[in-house]
C-alpha positions as CSV (number, residue, x, y, z in Angstrom):
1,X,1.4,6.0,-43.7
2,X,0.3,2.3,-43.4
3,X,-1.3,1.1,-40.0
4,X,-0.2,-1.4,-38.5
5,X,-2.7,-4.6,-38.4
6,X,-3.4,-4.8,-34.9
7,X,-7.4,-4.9,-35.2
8,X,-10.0,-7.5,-33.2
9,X,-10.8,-10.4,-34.9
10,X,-14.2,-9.7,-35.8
11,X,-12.2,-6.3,-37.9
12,X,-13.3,-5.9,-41.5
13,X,-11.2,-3.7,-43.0
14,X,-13.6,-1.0,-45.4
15,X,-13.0,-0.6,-49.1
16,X,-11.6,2.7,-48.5
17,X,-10.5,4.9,-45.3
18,X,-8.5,7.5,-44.4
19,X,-4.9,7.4,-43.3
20,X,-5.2,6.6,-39.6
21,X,-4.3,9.4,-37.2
22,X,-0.7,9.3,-35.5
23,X,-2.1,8.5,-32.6
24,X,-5.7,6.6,-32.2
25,X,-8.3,9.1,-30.6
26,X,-10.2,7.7,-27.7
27,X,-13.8,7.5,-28.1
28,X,-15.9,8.6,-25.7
29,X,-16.8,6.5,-22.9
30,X,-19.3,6.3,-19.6
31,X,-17.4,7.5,-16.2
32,X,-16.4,4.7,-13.6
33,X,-18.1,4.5,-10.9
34,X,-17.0,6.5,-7.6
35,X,-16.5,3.6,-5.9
36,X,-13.7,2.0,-8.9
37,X,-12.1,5.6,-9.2
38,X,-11.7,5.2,-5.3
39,X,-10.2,1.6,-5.5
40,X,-7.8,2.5,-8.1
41,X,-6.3,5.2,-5.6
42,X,-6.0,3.3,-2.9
43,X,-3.9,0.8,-4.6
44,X,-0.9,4.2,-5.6
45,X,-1.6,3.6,-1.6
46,X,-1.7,0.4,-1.1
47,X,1.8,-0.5,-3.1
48,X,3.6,2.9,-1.7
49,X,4.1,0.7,1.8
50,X,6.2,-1.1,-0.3
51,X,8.3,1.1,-1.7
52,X,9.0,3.6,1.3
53,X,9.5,0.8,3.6
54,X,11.1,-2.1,1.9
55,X,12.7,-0.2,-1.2
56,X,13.4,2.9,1.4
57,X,15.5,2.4,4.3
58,X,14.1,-1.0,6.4
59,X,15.4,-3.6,4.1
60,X,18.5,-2.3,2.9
61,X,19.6,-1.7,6.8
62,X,18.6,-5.1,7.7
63,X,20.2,-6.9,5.1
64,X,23.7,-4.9,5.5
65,X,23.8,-5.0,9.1
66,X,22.2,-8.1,9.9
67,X,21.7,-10.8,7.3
68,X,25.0,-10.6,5.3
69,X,28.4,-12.1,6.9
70,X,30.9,-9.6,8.7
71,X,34.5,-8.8,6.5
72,X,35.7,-7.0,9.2
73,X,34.6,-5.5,12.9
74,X,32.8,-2.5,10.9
75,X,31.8,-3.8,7.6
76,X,30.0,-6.7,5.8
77,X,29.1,-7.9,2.9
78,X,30.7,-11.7,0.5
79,X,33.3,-12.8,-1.4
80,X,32.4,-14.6,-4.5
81,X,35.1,-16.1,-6.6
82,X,38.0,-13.8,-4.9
83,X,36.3,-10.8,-5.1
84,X,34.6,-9.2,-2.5
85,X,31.3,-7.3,-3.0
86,X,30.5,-4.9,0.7
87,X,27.1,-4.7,1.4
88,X,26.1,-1.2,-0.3
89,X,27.3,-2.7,-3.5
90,X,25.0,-5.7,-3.0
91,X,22.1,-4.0,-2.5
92,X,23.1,-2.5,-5.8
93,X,23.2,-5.5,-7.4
94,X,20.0,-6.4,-6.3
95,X,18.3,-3.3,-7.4
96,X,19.8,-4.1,-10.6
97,X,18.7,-6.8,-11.1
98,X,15.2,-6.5,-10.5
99,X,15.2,-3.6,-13.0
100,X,16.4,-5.1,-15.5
101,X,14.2,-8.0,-15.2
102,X,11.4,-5.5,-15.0
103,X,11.9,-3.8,-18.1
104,X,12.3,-6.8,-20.1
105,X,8.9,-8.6,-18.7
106,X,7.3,-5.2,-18.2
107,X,6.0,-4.4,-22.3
108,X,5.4,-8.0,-22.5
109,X,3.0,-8.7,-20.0
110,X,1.4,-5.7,-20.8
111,X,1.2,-7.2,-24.1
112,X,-0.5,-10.6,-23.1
113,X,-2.9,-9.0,-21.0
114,X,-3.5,-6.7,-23.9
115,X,-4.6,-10.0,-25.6
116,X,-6.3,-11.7,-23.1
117,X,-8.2,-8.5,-21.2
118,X,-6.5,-9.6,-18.3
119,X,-5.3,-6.7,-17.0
120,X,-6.9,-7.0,-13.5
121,X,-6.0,-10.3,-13.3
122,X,-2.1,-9.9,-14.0
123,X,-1.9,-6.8,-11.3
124,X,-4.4,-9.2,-8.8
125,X,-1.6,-12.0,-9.1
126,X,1.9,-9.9,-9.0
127,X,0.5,-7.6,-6.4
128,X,-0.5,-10.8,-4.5
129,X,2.7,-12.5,-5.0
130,X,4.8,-9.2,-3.9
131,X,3.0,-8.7,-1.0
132,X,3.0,-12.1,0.5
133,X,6.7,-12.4,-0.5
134,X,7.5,-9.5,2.0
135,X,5.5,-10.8,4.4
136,X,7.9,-13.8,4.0
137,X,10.5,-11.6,4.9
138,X,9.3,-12.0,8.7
139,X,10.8,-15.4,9.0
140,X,14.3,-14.3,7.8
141,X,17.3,-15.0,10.5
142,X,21.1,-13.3,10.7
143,X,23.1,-14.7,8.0
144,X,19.8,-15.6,6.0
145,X,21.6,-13.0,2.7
146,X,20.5,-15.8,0.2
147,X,16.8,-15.6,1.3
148,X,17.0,-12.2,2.0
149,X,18.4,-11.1,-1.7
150,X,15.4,-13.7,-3.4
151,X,13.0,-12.2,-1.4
152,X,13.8,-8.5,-2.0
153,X,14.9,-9.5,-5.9
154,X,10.8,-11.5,-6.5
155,X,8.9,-9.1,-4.7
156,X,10.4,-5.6,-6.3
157,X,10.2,-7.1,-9.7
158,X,6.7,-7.7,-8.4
159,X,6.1,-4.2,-7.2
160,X,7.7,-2.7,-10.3
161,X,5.5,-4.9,-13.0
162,X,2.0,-4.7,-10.9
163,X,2.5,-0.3,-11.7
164,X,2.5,-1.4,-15.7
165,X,-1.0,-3.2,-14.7
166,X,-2.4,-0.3,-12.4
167,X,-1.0,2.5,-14.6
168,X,-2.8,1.3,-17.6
169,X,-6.0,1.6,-16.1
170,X,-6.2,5.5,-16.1
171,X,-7.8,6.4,-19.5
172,X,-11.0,3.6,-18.7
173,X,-11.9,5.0,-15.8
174,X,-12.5,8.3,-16.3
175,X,-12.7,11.5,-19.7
176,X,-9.5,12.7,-20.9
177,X,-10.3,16.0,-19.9
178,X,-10.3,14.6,-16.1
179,X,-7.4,12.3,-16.3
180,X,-4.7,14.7,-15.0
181,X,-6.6,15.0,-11.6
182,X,-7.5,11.3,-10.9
183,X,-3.6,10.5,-11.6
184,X,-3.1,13.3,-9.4
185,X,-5.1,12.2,-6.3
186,X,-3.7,8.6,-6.9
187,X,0.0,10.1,-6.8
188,X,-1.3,12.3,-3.9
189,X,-2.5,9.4,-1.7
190,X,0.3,7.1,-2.3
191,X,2.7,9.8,-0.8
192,X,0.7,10.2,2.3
193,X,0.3,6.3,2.0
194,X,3.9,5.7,2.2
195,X,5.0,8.3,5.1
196,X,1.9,6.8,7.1
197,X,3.4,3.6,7.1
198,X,6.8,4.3,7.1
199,X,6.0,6.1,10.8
200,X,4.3,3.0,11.9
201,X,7.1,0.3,10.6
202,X,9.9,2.5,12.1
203,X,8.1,3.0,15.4
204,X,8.7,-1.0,15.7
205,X,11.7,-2.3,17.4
206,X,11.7,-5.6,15.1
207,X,13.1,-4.6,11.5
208,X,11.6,-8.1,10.3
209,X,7.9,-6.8,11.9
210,X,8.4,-3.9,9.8
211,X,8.9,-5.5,6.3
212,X,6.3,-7.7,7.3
213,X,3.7,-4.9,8.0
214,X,5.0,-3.3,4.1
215,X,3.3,-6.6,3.1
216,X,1.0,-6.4,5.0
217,X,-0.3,-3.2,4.1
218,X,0.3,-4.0,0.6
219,X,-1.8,-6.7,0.2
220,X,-4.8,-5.2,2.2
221,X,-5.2,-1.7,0.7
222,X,-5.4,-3.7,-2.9
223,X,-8.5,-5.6,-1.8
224,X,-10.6,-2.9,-3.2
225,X,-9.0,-2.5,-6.7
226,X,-8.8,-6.3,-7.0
227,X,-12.9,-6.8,-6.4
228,X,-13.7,-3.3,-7.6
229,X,-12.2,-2.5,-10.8
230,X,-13.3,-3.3,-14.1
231,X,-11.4,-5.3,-16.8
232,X,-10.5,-4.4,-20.2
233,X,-12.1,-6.5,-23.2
234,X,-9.6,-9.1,-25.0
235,X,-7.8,-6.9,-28.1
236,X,-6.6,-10.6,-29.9
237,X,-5.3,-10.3,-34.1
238,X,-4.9,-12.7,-36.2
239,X,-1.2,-12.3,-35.4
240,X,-1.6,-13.5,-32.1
241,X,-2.3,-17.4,-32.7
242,X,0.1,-19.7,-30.8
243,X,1.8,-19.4,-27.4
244,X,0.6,-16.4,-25.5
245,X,4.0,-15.3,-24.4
246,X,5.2,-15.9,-27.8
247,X,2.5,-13.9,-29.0
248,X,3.3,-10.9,-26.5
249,X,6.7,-11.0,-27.6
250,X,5.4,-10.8,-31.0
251,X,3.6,-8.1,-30.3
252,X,7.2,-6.0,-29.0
253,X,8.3,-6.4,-32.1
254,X,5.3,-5.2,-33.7
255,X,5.6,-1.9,-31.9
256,X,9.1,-1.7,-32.3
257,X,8.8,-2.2,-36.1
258,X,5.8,0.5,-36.8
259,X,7.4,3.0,-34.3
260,X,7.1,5.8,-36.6
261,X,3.1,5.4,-36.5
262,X,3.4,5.9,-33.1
263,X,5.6,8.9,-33.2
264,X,3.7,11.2,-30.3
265,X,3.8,8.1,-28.3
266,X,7.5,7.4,-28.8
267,X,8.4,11.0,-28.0
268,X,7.5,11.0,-24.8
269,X,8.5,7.8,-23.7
270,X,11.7,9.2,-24.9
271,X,11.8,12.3,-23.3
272,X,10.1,10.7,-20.0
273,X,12.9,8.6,-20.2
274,X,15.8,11.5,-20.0
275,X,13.6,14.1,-17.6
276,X,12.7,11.1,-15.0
277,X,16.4,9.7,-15.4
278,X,17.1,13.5,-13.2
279,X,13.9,13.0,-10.4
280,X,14.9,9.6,-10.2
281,X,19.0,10.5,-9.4
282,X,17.7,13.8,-7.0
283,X,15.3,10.7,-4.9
284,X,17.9,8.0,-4.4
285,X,21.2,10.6,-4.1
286,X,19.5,13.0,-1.7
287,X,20.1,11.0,1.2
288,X,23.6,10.5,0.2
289,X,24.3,14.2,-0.6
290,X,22.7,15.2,2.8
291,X,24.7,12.5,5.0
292,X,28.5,13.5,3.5
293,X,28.0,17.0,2.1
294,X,25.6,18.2,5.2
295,X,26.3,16.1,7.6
296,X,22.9,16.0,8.2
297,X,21.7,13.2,10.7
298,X,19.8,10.1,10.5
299,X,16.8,11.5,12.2
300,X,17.3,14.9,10.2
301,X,17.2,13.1,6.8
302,X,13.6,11.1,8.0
303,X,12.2,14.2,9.1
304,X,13.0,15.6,5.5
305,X,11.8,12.9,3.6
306,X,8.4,13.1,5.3
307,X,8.1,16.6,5.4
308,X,8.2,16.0,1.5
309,X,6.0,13.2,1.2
310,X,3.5,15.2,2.9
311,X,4.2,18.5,0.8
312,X,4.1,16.1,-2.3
313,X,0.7,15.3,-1.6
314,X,-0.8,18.9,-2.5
315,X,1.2,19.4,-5.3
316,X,0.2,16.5,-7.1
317,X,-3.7,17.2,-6.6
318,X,-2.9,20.9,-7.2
319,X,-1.2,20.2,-10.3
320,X,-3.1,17.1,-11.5
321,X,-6.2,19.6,-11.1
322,X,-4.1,22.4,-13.1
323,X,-3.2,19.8,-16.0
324,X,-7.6,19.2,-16.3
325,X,-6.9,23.0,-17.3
326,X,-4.2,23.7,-19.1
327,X,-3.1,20.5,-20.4
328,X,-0.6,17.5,-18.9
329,X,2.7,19.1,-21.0
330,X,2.5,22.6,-20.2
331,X,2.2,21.4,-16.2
332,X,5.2,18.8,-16.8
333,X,7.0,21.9,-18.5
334,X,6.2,24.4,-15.5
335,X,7.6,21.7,-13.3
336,X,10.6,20.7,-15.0
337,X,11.7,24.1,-15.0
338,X,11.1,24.5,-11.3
339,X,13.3,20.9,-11.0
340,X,16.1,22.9,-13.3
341,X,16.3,25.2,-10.5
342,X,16.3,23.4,-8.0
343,X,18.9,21.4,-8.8
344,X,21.4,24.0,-9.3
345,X,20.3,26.0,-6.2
346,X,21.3,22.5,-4.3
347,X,25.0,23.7,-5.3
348,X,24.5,26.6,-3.0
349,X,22.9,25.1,0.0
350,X,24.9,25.1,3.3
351,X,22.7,23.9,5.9
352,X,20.3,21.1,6.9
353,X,17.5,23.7,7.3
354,X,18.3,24.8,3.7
355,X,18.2,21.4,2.3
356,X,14.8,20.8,4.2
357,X,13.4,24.2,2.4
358,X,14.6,23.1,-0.9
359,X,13.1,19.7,-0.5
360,X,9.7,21.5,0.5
361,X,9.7,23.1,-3.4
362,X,10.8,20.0,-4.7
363,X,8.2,17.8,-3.2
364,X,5.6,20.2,-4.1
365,X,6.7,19.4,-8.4
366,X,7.5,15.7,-7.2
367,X,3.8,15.3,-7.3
368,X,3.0,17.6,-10.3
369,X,5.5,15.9,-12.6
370,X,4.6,12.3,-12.1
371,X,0.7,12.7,-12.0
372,X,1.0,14.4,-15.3
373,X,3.0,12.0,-16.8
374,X,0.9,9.1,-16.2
375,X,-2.1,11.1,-17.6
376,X,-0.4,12.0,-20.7
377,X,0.6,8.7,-20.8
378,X,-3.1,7.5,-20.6
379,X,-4.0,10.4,-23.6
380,X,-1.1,8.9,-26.2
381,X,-1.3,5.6,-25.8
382,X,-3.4,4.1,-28.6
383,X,-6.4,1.7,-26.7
384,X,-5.1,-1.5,-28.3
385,X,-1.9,-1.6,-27.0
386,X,-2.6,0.1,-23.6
387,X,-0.9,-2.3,-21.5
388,X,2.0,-2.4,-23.7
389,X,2.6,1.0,-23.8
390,X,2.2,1.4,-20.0
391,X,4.9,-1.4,-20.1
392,X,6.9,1.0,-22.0
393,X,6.2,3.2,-19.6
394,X,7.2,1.5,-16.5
395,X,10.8,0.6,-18.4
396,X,11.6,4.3,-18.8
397,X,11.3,4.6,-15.1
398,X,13.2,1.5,-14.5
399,X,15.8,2.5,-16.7
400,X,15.6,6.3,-15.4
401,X,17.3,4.4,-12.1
402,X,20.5,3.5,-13.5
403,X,22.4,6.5,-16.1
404,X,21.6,9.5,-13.6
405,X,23.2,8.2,-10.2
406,X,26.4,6.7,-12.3
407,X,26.9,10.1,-13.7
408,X,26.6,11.6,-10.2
409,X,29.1,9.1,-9.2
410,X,31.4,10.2,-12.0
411,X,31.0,14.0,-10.7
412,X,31.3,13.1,-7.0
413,X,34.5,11.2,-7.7
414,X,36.5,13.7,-10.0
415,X,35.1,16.7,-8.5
416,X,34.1,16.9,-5.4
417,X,30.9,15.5,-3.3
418,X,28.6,18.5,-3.9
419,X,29.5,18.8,-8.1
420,X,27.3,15.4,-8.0
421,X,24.4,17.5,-8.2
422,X,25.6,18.9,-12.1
423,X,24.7,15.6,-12.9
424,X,20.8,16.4,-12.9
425,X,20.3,19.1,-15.0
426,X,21.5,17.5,-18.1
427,X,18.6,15.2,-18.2
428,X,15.9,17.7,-16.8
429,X,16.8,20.0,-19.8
430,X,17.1,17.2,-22.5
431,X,13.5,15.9,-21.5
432,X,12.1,19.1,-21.5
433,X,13.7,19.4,-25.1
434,X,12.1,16.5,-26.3
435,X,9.1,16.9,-24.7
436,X,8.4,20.3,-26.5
437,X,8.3,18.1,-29.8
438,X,5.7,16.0,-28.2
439,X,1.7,17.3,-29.6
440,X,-0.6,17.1,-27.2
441,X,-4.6,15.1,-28.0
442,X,-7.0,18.2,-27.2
443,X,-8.8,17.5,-24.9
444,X,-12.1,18.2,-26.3
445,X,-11.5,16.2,-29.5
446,X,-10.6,13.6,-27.3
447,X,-13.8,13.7,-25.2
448,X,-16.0,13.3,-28.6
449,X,-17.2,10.1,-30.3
450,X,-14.3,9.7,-32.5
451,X,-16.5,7.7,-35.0
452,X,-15.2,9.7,-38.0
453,X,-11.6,8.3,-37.4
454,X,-12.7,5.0,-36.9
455,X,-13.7,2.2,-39.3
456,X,-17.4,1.8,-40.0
């Protein structure tokens, strides 16, 4: 098996070596500092303003009810070229949008600051720009849609590209062996992150003060990572002369064409792909399945989605402390299982207060799943092409937004609101399918100086 030629410059390749190793071991390296490890959790709480506030329900409510023009005395929404798109459907679109922009300039950033080392200086500058684009969202007036829609569509492609940036920083600051449990406590404070702010913006009477505090609160709980954590040295080739985002697409096609020396790595992007495609269709339906199959009320529906950020919370530290033990798949296989259950016990549930109990369970593998994800994430990805891969990374979740709640539409149409739920376990189980093919780095080969493997 050839490797690819993705070395430094200053790279002399020996007279003679040994096959390279599917996936490049990390050598060992000197812990961050407290203070870094610290910085880098506050900004999974810094950015989770963002996404419970803005991405949750403030901006969608604001923009249907207030910035888009009325059809009727009970609806609103426009009508482009003769067709008329209602407000839901917008918001839709815009989601849309910004996701598939994000997974097209995810890998390639990641790439460029890959070549440059600038991978606190690309999340400084798209968390920056987000943040002060919702605070922009203060200014906005009734009948403002067009702002509104740019607004929403710049700062969540922002919010989605800054995670390829943050994400990729895991396996520098701390062991392999320890990875699961940082991930974890970032995971852990960015749930308590987002239901603390989500009390305060929905305790003001002004929806516009609200978006504005998400940006707020964004911007300011990032100061630490932006002064405090470290950056990664420049990993240029020979086959990165010329424009840099010429060069970072360049570098796409690189991966893509010497996939199969990346196997490991391809696996699990595949099979986090299908499993997260089910979280992310339980997250954005839930609401929807409580409202018309519950009839469960507004105030009912907040109260269960902080009772599970908060439960979330000491699942992800439990389990990203129980993935330091056992190892990040077993954990994300424990988990899945538990998500394969739940999802088929939703069929059976009656009651609000049922819901509520099953979103307790749920909340508490929410946490597990995700933290060790991103740290198995952090063990496969080869150190030369970490922002790329974390690029890949943050695709399979955009992408993970879009199969799951169309399939749930299909089910809720033909069969009946509550059969949406069938649409869930199909991914679950083909993730956890794929995912059993997936080998595991040990962690203790991992922690050594991997000087053996490496030219000399």
């Amino acid at each position: 098996m050839i490797r690819p030629s993705m070395e430094p410059l200053d790279y002399k390749e020996p007279a003679t070596s040994a096959p390279a190793p599917e996936y490049e071991l990390q050598p060992s390296h000197p812990e961050a500092t407290f203070a870094q490890k610290v910085a880098w959790v506050m900004y999974d709480w810094a950015n989770s303003g963002y996404g419970l506030i803005v991405i949750g329900p403030l901006f969608s409510f604001y923009f249907i009810t207030q910035l888009l023009p009325k059809l009727s005395e009970d609806s609103t929404g426009v009508r482009l070229a003769g067709v008329t798109i209602p407000g839901s459907a917008m918001m839709g679109i815009l989601n849309s949008v910004s996701m598939a922009l994000m997974a097209v300039a995810a890998p390639v950033l990641g790439a460029v600051a890959d070549i440059k080392g600038w991978t606190r200086r690309l999340l400084i500058v798209h968390a920056s720009v987000g943040s002060v684009l919702t605070l922009a969202m203060f200014f906005l007036q009734p009948g403002m849609w067009h702002v509104g829609a740019l607004l929403y569509l710049t700062s969540n492609f922002c919010f989605g590209t800054s995670f390829a940036f943050s994400n990729a920083f895991l396996p520098k600051l701390t062991r392999p062996e320890k990875q699961g449990s940082l991930s974890g406590w970032g995971f852990a404070m960015g749930y308590i992150g987002g239901a603390v702010s989500l009390i305060i913006a929905g305790s003001m009477d002004n929806p516009r003060v609200g978006l504005a505090f998400a940006g707020a609160w964004w911007l300011l709980f990032s100061l630490p990572a932006f002064f405090l954590l470290p950056e990664f040295p420049a990993q240029r080739t020979e086959n990165d002369r010329g424009p840099l985002l010429m060069a970072g697409f360049r570098r796409i096609g690189h991966t893509f064409k010497h996939i199969r020396q990346y196997r490991m790595l391809f696996l699990f992007l595949l099979a986090f792909l299908l499993y997260n495609d089910g979280i992310e269709t339980v997250i954005s339906m839930s609401p929807s399945f409580g409202t018309e199959v519950l009839k469960m009320t507004e105030t009912e529906l907040i109260k269960m989605f902080l009772v599970v950020q908060f439960v979330a919370f000491f699942g992800a530290v439990a389990f990203g402390y129980l993935s330091d033990k056992m190892g990040n798949k077993p954990v994300i296989l424990i988990t899945l299982c538990v998500w394969v259950m739940a999802a088929l016990v939703a069929l059976f549930v009656t009651s609000p207060k049922q819901f509520t109990l099953l979103g307790v369970v749920i909340g508490l593998v929410l946490g597990g799943v995700q933290a060790s994800s991103r740290a198995m994430m952090g063990t496969l990805a080869p150190k030369h092409i970490h922002n790329e891969a974390f690029g890949f990374f943050s695709i399979s979740g955009k992408f993970a937004s879009i199969f799951g709640p169309l399939l749930y539409a299909g089910f809720a149409t033909s069969m009946g609101p509550r059969w949406g739920v069938l649409s869930v376990p199909p991914f679950l189980i083909a993730g956890l399918l794929v995912l059993l093919r997936v080998r595991e780095p040990r962690n203790d080969s991992l922690a050594d100086s991997s000087a053996t493997n490496r030219p000399t």
